[in-house]
Structure formats: C-alpha cells, structure tokens
OpenMM code with the backbone's topology and positions (N, CA, C; nanometers):
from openmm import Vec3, app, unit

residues = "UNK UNK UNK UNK UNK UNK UNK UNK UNK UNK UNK UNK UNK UNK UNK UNK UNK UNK UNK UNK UNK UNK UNK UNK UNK UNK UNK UNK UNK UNK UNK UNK UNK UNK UNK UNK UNK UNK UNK UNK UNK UNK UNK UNK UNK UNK UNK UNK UNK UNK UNK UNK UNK UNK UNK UNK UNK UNK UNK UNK UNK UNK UNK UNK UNK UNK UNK UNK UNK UNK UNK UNK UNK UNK UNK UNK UNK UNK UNK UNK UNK UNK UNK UNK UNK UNK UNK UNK UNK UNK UNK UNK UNK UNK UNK UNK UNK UNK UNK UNK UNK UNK UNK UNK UNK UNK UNK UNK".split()
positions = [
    Vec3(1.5368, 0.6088, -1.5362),
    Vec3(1.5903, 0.5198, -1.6353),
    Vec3(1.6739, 0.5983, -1.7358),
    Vec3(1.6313, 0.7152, -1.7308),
    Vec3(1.6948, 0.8195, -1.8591),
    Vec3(1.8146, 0.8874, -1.7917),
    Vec3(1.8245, 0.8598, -1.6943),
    Vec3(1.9811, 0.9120, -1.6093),
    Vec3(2.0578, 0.7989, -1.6479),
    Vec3(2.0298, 0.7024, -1.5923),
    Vec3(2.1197, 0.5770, -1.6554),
    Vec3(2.1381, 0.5367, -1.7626),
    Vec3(2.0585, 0.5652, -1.8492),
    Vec3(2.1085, 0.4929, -2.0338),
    Vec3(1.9783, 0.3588, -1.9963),
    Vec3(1.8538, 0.3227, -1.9811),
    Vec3(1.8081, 0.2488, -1.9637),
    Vec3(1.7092, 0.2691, -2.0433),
    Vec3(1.6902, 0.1627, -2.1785),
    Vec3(1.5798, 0.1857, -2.2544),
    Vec3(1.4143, 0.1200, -2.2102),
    Vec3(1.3328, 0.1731, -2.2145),
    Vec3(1.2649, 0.0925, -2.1744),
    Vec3(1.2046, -0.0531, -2.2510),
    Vec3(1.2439, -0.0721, -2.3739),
    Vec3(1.2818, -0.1919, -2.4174),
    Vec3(1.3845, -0.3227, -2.3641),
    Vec3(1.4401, -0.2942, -2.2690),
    Vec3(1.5477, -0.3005, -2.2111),
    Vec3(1.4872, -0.3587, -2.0599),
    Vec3(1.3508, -0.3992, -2.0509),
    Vec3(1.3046, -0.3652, -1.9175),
    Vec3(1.2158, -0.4777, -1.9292),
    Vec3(1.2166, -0.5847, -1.8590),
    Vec3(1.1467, -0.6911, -1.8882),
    Vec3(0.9445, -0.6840, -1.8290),
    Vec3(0.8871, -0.6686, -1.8944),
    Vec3(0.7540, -0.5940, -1.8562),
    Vec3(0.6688, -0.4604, -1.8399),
    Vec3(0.8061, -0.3850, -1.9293),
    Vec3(0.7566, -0.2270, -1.9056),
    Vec3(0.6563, -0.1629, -1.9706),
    Vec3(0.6368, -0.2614, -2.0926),
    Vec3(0.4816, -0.2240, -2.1524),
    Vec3(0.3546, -0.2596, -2.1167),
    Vec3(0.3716, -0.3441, -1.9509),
    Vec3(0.2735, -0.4369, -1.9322),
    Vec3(0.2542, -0.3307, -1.8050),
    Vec3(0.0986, -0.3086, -1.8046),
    Vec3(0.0480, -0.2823, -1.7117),
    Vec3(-0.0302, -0.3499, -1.5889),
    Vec3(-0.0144, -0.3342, -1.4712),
    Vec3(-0.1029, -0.4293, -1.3649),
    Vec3(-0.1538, -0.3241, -1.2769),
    Vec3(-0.2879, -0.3856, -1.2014),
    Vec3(-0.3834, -0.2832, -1.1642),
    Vec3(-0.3415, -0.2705, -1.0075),
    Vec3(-0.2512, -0.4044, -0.9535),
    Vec3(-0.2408, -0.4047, -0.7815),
    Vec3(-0.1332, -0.4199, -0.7794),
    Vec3(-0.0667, -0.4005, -0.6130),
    Vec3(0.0579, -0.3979, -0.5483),
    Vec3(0.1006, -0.6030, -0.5868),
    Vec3(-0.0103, -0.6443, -0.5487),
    Vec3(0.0405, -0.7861, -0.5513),
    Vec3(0.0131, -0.8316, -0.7122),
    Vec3(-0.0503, -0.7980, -0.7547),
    Vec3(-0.0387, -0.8157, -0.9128),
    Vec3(0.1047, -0.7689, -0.9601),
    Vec3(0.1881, -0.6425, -0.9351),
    Vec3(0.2670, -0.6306, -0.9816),
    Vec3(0.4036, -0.7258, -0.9371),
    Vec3(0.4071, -0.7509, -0.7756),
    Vec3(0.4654, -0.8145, -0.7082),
    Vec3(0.4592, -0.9865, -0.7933),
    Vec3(0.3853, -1.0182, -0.8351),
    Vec3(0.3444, -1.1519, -0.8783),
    Vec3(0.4032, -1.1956, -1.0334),
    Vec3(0.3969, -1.0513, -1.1070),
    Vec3(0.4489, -1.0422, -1.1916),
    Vec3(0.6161, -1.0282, -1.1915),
    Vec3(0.6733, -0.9721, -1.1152),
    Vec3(0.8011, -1.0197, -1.0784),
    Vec3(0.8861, -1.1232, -1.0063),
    Vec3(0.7698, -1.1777, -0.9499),
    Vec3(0.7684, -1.3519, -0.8807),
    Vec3(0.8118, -1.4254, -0.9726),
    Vec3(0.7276, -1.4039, -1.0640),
    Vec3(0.7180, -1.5209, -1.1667),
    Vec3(0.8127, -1.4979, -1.3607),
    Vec3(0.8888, -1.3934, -1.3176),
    Vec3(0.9939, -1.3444, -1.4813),
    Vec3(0.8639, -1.2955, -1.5779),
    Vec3(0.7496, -1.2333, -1.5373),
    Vec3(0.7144, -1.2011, -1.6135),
    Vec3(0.7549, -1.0142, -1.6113),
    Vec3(0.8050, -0.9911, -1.5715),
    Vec3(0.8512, -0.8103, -1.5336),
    Vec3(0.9473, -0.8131, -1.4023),
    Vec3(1.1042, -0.7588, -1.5250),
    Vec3(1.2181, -0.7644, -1.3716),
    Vec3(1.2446, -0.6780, -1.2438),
    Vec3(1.1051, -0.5563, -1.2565),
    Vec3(1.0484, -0.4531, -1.1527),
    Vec3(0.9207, -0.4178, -1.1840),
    Vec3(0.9076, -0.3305, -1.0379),
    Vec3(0.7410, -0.2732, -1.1043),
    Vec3(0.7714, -0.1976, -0.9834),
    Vec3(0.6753, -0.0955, -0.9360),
    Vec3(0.6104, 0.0002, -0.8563),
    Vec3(0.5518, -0.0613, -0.7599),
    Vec3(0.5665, -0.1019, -0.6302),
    Vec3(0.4670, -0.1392, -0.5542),
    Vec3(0.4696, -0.1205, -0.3689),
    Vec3(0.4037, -0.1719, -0.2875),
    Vec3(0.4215, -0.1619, -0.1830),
    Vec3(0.5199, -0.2577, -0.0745),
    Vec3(0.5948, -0.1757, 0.0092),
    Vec3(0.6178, -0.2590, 0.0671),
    Vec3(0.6115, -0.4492, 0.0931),
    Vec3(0.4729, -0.4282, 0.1363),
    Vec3(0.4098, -0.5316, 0.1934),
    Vec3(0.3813, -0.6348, 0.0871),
    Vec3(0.3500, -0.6136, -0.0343),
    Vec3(0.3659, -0.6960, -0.1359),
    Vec3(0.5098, -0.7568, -0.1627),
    Vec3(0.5969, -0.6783, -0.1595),
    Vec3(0.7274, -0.7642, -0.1799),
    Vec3(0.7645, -0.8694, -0.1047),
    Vec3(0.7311, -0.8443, 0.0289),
    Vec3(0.7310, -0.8926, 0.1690),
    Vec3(0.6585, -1.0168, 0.1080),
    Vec3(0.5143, -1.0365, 0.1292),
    Vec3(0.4796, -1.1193, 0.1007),
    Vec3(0.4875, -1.2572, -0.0052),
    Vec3(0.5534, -1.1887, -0.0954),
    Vec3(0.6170, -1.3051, -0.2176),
    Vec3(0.7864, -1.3001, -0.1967),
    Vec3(0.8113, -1.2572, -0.1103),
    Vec3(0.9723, -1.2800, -0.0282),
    Vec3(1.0692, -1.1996, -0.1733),
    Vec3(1.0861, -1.1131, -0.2037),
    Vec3(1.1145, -1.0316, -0.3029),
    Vec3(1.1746, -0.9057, -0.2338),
    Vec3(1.2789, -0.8509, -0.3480),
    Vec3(1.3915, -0.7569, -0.2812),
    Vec3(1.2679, -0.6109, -0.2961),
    Vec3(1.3114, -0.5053, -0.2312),
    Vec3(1.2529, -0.4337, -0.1990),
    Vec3(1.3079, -0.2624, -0.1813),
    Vec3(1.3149, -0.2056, -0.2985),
    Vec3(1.3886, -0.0529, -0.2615),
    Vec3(1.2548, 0.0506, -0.2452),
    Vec3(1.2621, 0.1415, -0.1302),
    Vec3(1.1561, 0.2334, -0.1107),
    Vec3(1.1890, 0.3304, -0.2016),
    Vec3(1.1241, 0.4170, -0.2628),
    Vec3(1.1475, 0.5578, -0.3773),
    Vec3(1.0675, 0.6530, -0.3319),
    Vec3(0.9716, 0.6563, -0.2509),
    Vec3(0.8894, 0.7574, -0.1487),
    Vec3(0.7977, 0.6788, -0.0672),
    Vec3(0.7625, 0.8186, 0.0255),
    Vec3(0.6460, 0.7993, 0.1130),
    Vec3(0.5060, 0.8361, 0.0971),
    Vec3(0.4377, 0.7280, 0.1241),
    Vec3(0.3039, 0.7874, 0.0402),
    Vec3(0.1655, 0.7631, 0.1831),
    Vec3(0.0737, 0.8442, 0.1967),
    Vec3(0.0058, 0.8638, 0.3038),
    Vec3(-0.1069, 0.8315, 0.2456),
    Vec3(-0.1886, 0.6747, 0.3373),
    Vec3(-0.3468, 0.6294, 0.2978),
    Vec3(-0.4243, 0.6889, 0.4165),
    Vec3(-0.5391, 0.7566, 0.2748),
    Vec3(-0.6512, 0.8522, 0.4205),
    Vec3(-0.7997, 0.7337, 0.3768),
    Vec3(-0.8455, 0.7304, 0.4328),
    Vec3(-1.0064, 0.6772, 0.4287),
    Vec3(-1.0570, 0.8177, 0.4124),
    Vec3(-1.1745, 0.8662, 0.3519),
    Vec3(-1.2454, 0.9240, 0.3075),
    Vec3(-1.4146, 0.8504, 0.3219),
    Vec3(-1.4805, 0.9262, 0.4089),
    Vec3(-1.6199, 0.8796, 0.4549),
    Vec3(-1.7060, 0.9774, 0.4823),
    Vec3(-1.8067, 0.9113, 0.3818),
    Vec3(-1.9021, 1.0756, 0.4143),
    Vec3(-1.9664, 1.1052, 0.5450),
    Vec3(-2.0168, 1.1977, 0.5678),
    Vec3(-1.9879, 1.2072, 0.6882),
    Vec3(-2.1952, 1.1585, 0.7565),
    Vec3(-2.2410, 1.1738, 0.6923),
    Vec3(-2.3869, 1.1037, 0.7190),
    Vec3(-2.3421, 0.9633, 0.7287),
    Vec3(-2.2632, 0.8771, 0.7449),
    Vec3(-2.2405, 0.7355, 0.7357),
    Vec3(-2.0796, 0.7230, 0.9141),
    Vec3(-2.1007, 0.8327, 0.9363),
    Vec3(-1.9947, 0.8492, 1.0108),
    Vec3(-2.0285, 0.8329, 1.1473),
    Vec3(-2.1395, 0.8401, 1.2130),
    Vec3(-2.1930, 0.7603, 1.3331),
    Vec3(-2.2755, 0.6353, 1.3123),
    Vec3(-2.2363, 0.5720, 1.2295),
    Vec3(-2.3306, 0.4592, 1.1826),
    Vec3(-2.2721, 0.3015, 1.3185),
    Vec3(-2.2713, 0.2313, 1.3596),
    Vec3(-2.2568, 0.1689, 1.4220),
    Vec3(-2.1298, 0.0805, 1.3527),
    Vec3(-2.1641, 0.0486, 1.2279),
    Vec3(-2.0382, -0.0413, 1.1639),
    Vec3(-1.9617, 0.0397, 1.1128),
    Vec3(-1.9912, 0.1470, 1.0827),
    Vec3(-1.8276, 0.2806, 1.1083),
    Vec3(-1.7348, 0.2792, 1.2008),
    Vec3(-1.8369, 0.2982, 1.3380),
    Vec3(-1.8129, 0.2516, 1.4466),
    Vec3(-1.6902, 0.2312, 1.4820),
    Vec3(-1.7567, 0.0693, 1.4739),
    Vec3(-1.6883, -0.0727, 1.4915),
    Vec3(-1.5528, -0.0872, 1.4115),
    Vec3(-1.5565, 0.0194, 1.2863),
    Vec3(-1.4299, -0.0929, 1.2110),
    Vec3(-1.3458, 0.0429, 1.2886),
    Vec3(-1.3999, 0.1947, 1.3321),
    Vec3(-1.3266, 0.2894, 1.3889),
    Vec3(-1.2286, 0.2483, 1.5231),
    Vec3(-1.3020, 0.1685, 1.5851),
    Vec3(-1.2657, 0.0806, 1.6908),
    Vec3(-1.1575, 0.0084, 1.6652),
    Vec3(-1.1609, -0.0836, 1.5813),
    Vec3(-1.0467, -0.1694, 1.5503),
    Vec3(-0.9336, -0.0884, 1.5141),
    Vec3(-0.9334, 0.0229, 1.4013),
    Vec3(-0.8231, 0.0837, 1.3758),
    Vec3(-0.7334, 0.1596, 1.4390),
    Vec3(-0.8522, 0.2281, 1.5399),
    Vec3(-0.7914, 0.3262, 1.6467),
    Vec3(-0.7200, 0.2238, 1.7854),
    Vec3(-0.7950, 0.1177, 1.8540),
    Vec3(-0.7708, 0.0612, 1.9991),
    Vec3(-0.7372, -0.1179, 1.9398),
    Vec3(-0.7135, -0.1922, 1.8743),
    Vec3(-0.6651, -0.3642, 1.8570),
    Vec3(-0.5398, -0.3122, 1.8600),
    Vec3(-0.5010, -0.3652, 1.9649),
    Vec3(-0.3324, -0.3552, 1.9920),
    Vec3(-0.3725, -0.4523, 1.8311),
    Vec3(-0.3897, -0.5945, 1.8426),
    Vec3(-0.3509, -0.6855, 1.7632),
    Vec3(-0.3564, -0.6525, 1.6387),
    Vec3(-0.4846, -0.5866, 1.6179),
    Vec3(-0.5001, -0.5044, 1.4934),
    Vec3(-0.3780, -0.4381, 1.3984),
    Vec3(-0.3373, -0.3446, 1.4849),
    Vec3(-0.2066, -0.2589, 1.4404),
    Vec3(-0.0447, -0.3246, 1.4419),
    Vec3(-0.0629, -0.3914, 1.5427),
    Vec3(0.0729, -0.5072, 1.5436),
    Vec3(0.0830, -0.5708, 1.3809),
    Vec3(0.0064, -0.6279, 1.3538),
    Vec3(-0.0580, -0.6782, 1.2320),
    Vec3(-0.0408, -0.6020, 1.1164),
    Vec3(-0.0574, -0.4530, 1.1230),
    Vec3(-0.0454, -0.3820, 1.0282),
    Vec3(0.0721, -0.3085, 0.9978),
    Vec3(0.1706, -0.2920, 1.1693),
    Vec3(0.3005, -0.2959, 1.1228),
    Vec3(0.3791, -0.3955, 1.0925),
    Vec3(0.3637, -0.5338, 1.0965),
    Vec3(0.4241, -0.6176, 1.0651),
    Vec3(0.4355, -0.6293, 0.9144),
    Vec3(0.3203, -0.5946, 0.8205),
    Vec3(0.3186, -0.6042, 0.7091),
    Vec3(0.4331, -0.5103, 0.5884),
    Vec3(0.4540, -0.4123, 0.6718),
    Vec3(0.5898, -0.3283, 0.6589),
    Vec3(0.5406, -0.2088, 0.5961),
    Vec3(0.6472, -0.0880, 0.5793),
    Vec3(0.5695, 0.0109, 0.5326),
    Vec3(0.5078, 0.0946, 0.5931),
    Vec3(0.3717, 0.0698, 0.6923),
    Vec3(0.3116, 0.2201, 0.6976),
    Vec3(0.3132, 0.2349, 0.8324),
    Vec3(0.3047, 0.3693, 0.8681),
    Vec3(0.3474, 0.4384, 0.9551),
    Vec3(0.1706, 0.4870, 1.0553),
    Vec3(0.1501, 0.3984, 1.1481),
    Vec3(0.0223, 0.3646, 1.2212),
    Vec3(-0.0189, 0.5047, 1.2997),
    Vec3(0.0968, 0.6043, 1.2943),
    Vec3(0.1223, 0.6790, 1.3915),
    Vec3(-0.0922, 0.7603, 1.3875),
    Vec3(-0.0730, 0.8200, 1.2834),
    Vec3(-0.2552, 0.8830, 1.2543),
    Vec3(-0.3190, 0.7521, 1.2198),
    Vec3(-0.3356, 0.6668, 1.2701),
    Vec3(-0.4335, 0.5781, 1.2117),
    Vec3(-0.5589, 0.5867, 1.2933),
    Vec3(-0.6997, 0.6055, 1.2433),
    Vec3(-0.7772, 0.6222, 1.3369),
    Vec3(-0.8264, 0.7655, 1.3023),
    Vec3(-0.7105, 0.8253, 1.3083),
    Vec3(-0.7492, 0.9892, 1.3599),
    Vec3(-0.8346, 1.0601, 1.2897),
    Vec3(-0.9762, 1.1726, 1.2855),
    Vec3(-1.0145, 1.2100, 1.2232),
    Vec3(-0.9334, 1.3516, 1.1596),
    Vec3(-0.8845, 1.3634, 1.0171),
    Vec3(-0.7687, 1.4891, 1.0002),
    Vec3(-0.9092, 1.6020, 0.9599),
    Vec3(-0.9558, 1.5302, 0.9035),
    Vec3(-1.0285, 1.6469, 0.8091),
    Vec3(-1.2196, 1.6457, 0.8484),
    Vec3(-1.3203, 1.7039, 0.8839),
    Vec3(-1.4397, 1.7164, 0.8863),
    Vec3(-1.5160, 1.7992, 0.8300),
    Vec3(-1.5782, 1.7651, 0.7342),
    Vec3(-1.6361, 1.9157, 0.6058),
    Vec3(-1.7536, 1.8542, 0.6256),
    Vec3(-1.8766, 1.9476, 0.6186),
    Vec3(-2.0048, 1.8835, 0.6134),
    Vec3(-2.0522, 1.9289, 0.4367),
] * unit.nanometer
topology = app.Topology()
chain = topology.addChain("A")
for resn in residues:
    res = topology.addResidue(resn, chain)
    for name in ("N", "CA", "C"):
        topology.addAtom(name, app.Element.getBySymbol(name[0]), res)
C-alpha cells in the first residue's frame, strides 16, 4: 500500500479484523471491507474477484500415539485414495493435492 500512496484510511475495512477466510470473504460480499487476505476457495465460493500474493503449504500435525488409531485411519484413507475426495478438493481452487496424505515428518 506504501508503494502506491495508499493510506490505510483510504481502505474500506482496514481497521476491522476477521478471524476466517470466509469471514473475510463475506465481509467483502457485503461493502463492509473493499479487500482482505484470504483463500482461494473463499472467493470462489461468494463468486468474488480473486488475486493470489503467495503460496502457502497446509500440514496436519498428529501426535503420533493417536497415529494408528482406526479413525486416523479412516480419515488417512480418504485423503490419501477418494478419487472423489480430492476431485472435490481441487475443485475448490487453490491447493495443490500433490503431498496430500503423505507422511513428511515422524518424531517420536
């Protein structure tokens, strides 16, 4: 904003803080803030214009005594092998399925 001459007075909602992607998205739905920070898939969803500014990588983090548990499992299952699952999750726009599933890191 400070490259351009853009005050943040100047910025319809910039003192207003929101805690989610679709909270912020909702808030620009509706003229209450003429941008915000958010995901993809939120813009998408309230049909809203959409510029990317980086790439950002979601890890699950699970301890690891809870990591052969059966409903670990199960949701491991879905993320790694539902064709439909992941169809689903690229459709929503944005993230990149390629490691989804994968275990990166194992520390006991």
């Amino acid at each position: 904003m400070r490259e351009h001459g853009i005050e943040p007075g100047d910025v319809k909602g910039y003192e207003r803080e929101e805690y989610t992607h679709m909270g912020i998205a909702s808030a620009v739905l509706t003229g209450v803030a003429d941008t915000g920070l958010a995901i993809l898939a939120a813009a998408r969803a309230l049909n809203l214009d959409f510029i990317p500014v980086a790439k950002e990588r979601y890890d699950i983090a699970i301890p690891y005594k809870f990591f052969e548990t059966e409903m670990l499992q199960n949701i491991l299952n879905i993320i790694r092998k539902d064709t439909e699952f992941r169809v689903m999750v690229t459709k929503l726009g944005g993230y990149d399925i390629t490691d989804m599933g994968k275990v990166l890191y194992e520390g006991r």
